[in-house]
N, C-alpha and C positions, 0 to 999 in steps of 0.2 A: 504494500500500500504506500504511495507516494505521502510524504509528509510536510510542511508547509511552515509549522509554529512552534509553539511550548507554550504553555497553561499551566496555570496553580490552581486546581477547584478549594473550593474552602465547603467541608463535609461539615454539616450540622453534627452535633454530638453533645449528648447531655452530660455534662457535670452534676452527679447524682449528689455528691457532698456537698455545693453549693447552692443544687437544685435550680439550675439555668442551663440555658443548652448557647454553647458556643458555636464557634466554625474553626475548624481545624485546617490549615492548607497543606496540602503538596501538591507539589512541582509534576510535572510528566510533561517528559522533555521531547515526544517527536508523537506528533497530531496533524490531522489533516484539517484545517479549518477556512470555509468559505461563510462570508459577509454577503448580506441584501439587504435594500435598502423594500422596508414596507411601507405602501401607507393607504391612508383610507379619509374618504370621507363623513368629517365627522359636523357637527353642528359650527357652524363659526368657520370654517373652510377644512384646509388636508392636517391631516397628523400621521408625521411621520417616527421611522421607530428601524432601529436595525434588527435583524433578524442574524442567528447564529447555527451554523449546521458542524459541528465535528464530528470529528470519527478519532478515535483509539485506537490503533491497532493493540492487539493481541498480546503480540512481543512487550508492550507497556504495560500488559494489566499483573504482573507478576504477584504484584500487592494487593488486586483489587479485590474486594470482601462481597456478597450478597451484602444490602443495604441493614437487614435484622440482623446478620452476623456482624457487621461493624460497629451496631449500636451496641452491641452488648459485651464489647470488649471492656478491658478494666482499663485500658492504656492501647491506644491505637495505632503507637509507634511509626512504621513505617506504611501500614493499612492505610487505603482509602475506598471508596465506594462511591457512586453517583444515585443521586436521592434529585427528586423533585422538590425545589425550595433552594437548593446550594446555590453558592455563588461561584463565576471562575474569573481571571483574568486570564490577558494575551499577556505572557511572559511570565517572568518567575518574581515571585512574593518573597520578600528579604526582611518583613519590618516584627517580625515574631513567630510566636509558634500559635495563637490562636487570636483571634477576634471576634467582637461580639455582634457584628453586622456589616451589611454593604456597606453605610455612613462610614463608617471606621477604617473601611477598602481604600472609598472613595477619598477619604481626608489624608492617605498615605503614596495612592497608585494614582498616576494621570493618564494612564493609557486606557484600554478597551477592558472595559469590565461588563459583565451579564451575568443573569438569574439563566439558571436551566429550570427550562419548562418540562419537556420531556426526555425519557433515554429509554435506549434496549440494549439488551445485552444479544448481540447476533456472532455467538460462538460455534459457529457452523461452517461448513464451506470451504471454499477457501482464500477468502479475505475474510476472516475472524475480525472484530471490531466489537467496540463501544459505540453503540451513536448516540450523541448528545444534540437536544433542538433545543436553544434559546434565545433567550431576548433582551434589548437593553431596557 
């Protein structure tokens, strides 16, 4: 699978002794990701909005958990998983090891950040992948 970028998702994850759920990031360093440009008419004229298509290969999910098996780790180390509600950036996240929302992203990172809306996991075939659809 041809690859394009690197991304940091940042995985929800509950801190059960706090009783607050964070975002965890890692890094995965070779992703295929194509940009569009959506929009629509809305009341008052267009609204527009990027739309986000990745793909994972395979070779990158070495870490990767089912979304229930990553919630219920005690420590999620090197794990990650793709859940609906995560946040990702285009490139790599250097400013800690967890944060507590996109605001928090956006006050750190100035590049290309988005919510994942949808994913599957298409471990079949032979382009094995992650697909990831989001939006900004």
């Amino acid at each position: 699978m041809l690859t394009n970028a690197s991304i940091t998702i940042f995985n929800q994850y509950p801190e059960r002794m706090e009783r607050r759920v964070v975002f965890i990031p890692h890094h995965i360093e070779k992703v295929w990701l194509h940009t569009k440009q959506k929009t629509a008419v809305v009341e008052g004229g267009l609204k527009s909005a990027d739309e986000y298509l990745i793909r994972i290969p395979y070779e990158e999910c070495k870490e990767w958990l089912p979304s229930n098996d990553f919630r219920e780790l005690g420590n999620p180390n090197e794990n990650w998983t793709v859940q609906n509600g995560d946040f990702f950036i285009v490139g790599r996240w250097d400013s800690g090891e967890k944060v507590n929302g996109i605001e928090e992203i956006k006050k750190e990172f100035s590049g290309v950040t988005g919510k994942i809306l949808s994913h599957s996991e298409n471990f079949f075939g032979s382009s094995k992948h992650i697909r990831i659809g989001g939006g900004s």
